[in-house]
N, C-alpha and C positions, 0 to 999 in steps of 0.2 A: 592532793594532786588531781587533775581534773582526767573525765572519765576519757577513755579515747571514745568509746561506740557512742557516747554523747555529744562530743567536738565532732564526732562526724556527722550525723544527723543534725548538729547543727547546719552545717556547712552545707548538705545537701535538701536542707528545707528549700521548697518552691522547687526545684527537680520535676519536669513533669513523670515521675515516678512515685508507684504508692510505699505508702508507709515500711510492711513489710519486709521486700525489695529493697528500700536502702536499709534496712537495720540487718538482716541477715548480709547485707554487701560489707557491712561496717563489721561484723562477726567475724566473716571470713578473709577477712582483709588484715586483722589482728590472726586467726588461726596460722596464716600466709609467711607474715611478720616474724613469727614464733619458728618455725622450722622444726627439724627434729633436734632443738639446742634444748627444749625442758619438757619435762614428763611429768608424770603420776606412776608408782609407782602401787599396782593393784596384784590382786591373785592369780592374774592370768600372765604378767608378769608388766615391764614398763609400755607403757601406755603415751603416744605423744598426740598435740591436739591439731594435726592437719583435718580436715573436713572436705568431702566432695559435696558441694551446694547449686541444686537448679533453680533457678529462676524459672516458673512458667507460666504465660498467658497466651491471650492471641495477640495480633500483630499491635502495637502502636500504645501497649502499655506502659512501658516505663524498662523493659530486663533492658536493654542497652545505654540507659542514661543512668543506671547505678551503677553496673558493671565495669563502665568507663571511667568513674571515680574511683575503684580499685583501682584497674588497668593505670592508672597514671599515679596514683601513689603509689604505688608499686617500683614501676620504671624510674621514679624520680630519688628514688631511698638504692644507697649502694649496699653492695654485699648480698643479695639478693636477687637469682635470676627469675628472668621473667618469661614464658614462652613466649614464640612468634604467635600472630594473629592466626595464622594455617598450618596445620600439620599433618603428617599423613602418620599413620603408627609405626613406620619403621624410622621416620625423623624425629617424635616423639622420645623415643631411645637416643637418639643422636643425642637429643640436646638434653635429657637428662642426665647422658654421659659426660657430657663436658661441663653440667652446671656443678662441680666440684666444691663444696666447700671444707675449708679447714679453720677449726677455731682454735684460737692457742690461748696459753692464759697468760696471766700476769707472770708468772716463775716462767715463761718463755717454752714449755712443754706443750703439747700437742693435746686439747681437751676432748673432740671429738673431729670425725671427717664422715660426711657425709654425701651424698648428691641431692639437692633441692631443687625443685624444679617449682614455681606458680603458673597456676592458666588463668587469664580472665579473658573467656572466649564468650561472643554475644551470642551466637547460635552452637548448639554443640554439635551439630550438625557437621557442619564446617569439617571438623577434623573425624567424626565419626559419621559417615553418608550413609553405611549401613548397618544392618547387625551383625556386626564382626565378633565372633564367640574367641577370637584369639586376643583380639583388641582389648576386647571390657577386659577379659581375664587376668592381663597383663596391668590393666587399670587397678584392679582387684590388688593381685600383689601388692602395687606400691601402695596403695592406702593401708595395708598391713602392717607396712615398715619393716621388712624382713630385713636381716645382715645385708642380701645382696640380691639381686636380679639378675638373671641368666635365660637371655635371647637368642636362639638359632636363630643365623640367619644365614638363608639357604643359598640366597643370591650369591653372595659372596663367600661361602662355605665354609665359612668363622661364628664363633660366640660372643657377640656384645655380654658383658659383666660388667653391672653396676651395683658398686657398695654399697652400700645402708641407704637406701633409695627414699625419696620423699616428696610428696606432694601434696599441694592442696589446689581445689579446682572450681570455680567460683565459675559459672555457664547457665547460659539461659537455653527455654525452647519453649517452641509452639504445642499446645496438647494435639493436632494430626499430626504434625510432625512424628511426636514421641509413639502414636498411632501405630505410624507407617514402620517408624524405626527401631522399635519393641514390639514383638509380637508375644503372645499372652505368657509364653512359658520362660519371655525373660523374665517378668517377678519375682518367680523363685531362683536367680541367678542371683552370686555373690555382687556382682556392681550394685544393683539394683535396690538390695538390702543394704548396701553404704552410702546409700544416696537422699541428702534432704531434700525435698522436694516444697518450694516455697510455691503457693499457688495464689494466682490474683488472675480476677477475672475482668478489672476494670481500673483503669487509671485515673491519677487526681483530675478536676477539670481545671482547666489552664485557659486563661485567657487570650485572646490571638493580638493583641496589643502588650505591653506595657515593659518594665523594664525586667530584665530576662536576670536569672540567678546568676551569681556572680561565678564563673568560672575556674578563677586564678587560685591555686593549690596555698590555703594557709599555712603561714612557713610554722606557727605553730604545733598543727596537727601532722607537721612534715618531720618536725623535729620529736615528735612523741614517737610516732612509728620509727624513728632511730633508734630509740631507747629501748623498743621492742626487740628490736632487731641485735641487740648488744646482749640481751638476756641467755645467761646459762645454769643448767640445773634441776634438779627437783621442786617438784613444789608440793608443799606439805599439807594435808587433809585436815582442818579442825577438827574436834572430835564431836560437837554438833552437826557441823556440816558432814562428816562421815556418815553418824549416825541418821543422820534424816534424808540420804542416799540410800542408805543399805534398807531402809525402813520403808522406800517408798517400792524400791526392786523389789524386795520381799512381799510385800501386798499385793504385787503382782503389774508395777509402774501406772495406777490410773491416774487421769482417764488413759484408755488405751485404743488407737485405734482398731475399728474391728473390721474394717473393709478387707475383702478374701487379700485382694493383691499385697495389703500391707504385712501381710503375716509372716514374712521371712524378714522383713525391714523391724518388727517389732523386736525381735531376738537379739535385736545388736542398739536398741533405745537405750539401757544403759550405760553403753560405753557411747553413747552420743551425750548423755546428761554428763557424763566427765568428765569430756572435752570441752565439753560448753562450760563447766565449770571455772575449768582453767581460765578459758579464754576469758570468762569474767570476770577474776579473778586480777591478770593483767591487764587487763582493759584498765581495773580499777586503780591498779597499783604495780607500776612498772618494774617497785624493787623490792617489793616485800613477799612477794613470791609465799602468798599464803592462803590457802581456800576456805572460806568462813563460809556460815550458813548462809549469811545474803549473796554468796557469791550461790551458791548451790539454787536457794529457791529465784536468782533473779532467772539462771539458766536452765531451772524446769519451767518459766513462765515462757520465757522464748520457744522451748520444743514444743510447749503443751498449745499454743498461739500456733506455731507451721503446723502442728498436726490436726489441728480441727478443721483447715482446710486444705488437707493432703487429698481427700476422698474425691473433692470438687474437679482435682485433674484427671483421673477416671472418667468421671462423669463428665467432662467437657471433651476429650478424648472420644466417647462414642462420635460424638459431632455431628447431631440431628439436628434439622430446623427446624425453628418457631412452629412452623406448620406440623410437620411430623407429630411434633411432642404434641400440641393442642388436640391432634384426633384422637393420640392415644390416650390421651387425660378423658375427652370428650367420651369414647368408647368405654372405658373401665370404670368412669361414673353412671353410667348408661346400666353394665350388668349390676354394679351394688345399688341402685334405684329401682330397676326392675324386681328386684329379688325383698327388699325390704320397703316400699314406696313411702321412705321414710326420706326427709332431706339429709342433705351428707354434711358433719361440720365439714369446716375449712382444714383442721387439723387432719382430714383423710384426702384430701388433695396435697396437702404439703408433703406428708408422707411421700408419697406416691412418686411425687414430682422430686422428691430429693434423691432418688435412685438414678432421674434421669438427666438433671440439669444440675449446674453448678448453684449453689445456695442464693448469689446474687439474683439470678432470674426467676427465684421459685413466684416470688409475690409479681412479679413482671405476667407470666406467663398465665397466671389466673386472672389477672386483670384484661391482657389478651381475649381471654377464654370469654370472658363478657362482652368484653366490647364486640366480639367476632358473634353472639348470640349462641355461643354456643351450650354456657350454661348460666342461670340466671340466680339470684340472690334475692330467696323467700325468706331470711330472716336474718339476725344478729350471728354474723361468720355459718349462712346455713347456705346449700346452694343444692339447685335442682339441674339436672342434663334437662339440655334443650332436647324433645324427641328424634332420634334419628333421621327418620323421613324429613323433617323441616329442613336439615341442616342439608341431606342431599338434594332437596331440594333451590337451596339457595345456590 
């Protein structure tokens, strides 16, 4: 059977969208598909594979042009609601309340009933304008998948109750954005901690002529995401694939990121590797609903890939200019020169410069540094600060 996250990356090659981007959109888009109809069934008790996934860059990247090939498979597969483009959090309730589903089986009995609810919003923005501690909270819950959800609502002086609630939420944003709209002690909030955070700092280059990707939704990969969609049940752990999860958790899941902000988000990695299991799992095999080792290590290669450039959204997030960052590079080579008048490898400016800038502009921004005369290149990757006075002077 062919792969879905494959057939879809086929389909969205030439996308001006990076690589990334559509492969976590093709993820979440099978997570989507799946609903709370199949689990895992772990210590902590069953486990299902919804996902909350951001897409983040600055403007003109690509989150909108992969988001939209969810958004439209999505809406085009029945038995599956889809949100509106706009919500506010009291309509969010609404329409998870009414996204009702009931599965029955073959013997004509009632299998499970649920509320499912998908989002594929291009800016998260949109529906969260600001840091609403009631809002994420509420987001919080349904990514737990509790029995039910239970909303005051004060307007109307009634209880919204929603049954075994579920979502998955596939949303982009700008790093000021999330700036402006997370202030430093949401990190240690529970949304924040369930949240992947895909980061790209530059998009494919695309030509301003030629013949543009082809659009129109293959009935193919229209008719796999059906199949998805028909699945119900457990899915069962190899006992390779068990063991070589439980073996990586226990070592303590490396690599691991170590950025301060990531440290509440690390605590819930492995119940992301699980879910990513699954999902690759069915991606690969719509009916055999079985988790082998290459389903486990295809799905630690995807988290260990978003997490090495999770740090980068921080760091683009301070949202300093070119200029900015050059005096301070210019400045902190200045005191380890004066102090040692020894030249500085290159390897002590990348440092340096990887606290402040996202990984893509590190080697940008030394070349900068040169051309601007700021600091010059006395040997094979060795480099000396231009003296202060010169520079004030120019």
């Amino acid at each position: 059977m062919v792969d879905f996250i494959e057939e879809f990356m086929e389909w969205t090659e030439g996308i001006p969208s990076p690589q990334p981007f559509r492969l976590w959109s093709a993820i979440t888009c099978v997570a989507g598909a799946l609903e709370r109809r199949v689990w895992i069934e772990t210590s902590k008790g069953i486990l299902f594979p919804n996902l909350f996934v951001m897409l983040i860059g600055p403007p003109g990247v690509g989150k909108s042009q992969a988001i939209s090939r969810v958004d439209e498979l999505w809406n085009a597969t029945k038995g599956i609601r889809v949100a509106p483009d706009s919500m506010t959090s009291a309509s969010m309730i609404d329409c998870l309340k009414d996204a009702t589903r009931i599965i029955i089986g073959p013997d004509g009995q009632v299998k499970t009933e649920f509320n499912g609810l998908l989002i594929a919003a291009d800016e998260f923005i949109v529906f969260c304008p600001a840091y609403d501690l009631d809002f994420l909270g509420r987001l919080t819950a349904i990514f737990d998948n509790r029995p039910r959800l239970r909303v005051s609502r004060k307007y109307y002086k009634e209880e919204a109750v929603v049954k075994n609630p579920y979502m998955t939420m596939l949303t982009g944003a700008q790093p000021g954005i999330l700036k402006s709209l997370f202030p430093d002690e949401a990190w240690s909030g529970g949304f924040t901690s369930r949240l992947i955070m895909i980061y790209c700092g530059e998009g494919p280059q695309t030509d301003l002529f030629g013949e543009a990707p082809s659009a129109e939704l293959p009935k193919e990969l229209s008719e796999h995401l059906k199949l998805l969609v028909k699945l119900y049940g457990r899915f069962f752990v190899e006992t390779n694939a068990g063991n070589r999860l439980q073996e990586w958790w226990r070592a303590g899941g490396p690599p691991k990121p170590i950025h301060s902000k990531l440290s509440y988000y690390c605590t819930r990695r492995g119940m992301h590797a699980l879910k990513l299991s699954l999902i690759a799992s069915a991606s690969r095999d719509a009916r055999e609903m079985k988790i082998t080792l290459a389903d486990v290590e295809r799905a630690l290669e995807w988290l260990f890939e978003a997490e090495r450039n999770m740090p980068d959204t921080f760091r683009a997030m301070v949202g300093k200019s070119d200029g900015e960052v050059l005096r301070e590079l210019h400045y902190f080579m200045w005191q380890v020169f004066s102090r040692s008048k020894k030249p500085i490898h290159q390897s002590t400016l990348v440092n340096f410069l990887a606290d402040r800038v996202p990984q893509e502009k590190v080697i940008r921004i030394i070349e900068l540094a040169e051309l601007g005369k700021k600091i010059k290149q006395v040997g094979p990757r060795l480099y000396e600060p231009t003296p202060l006075s010169a520079v004030v002077s120019d």
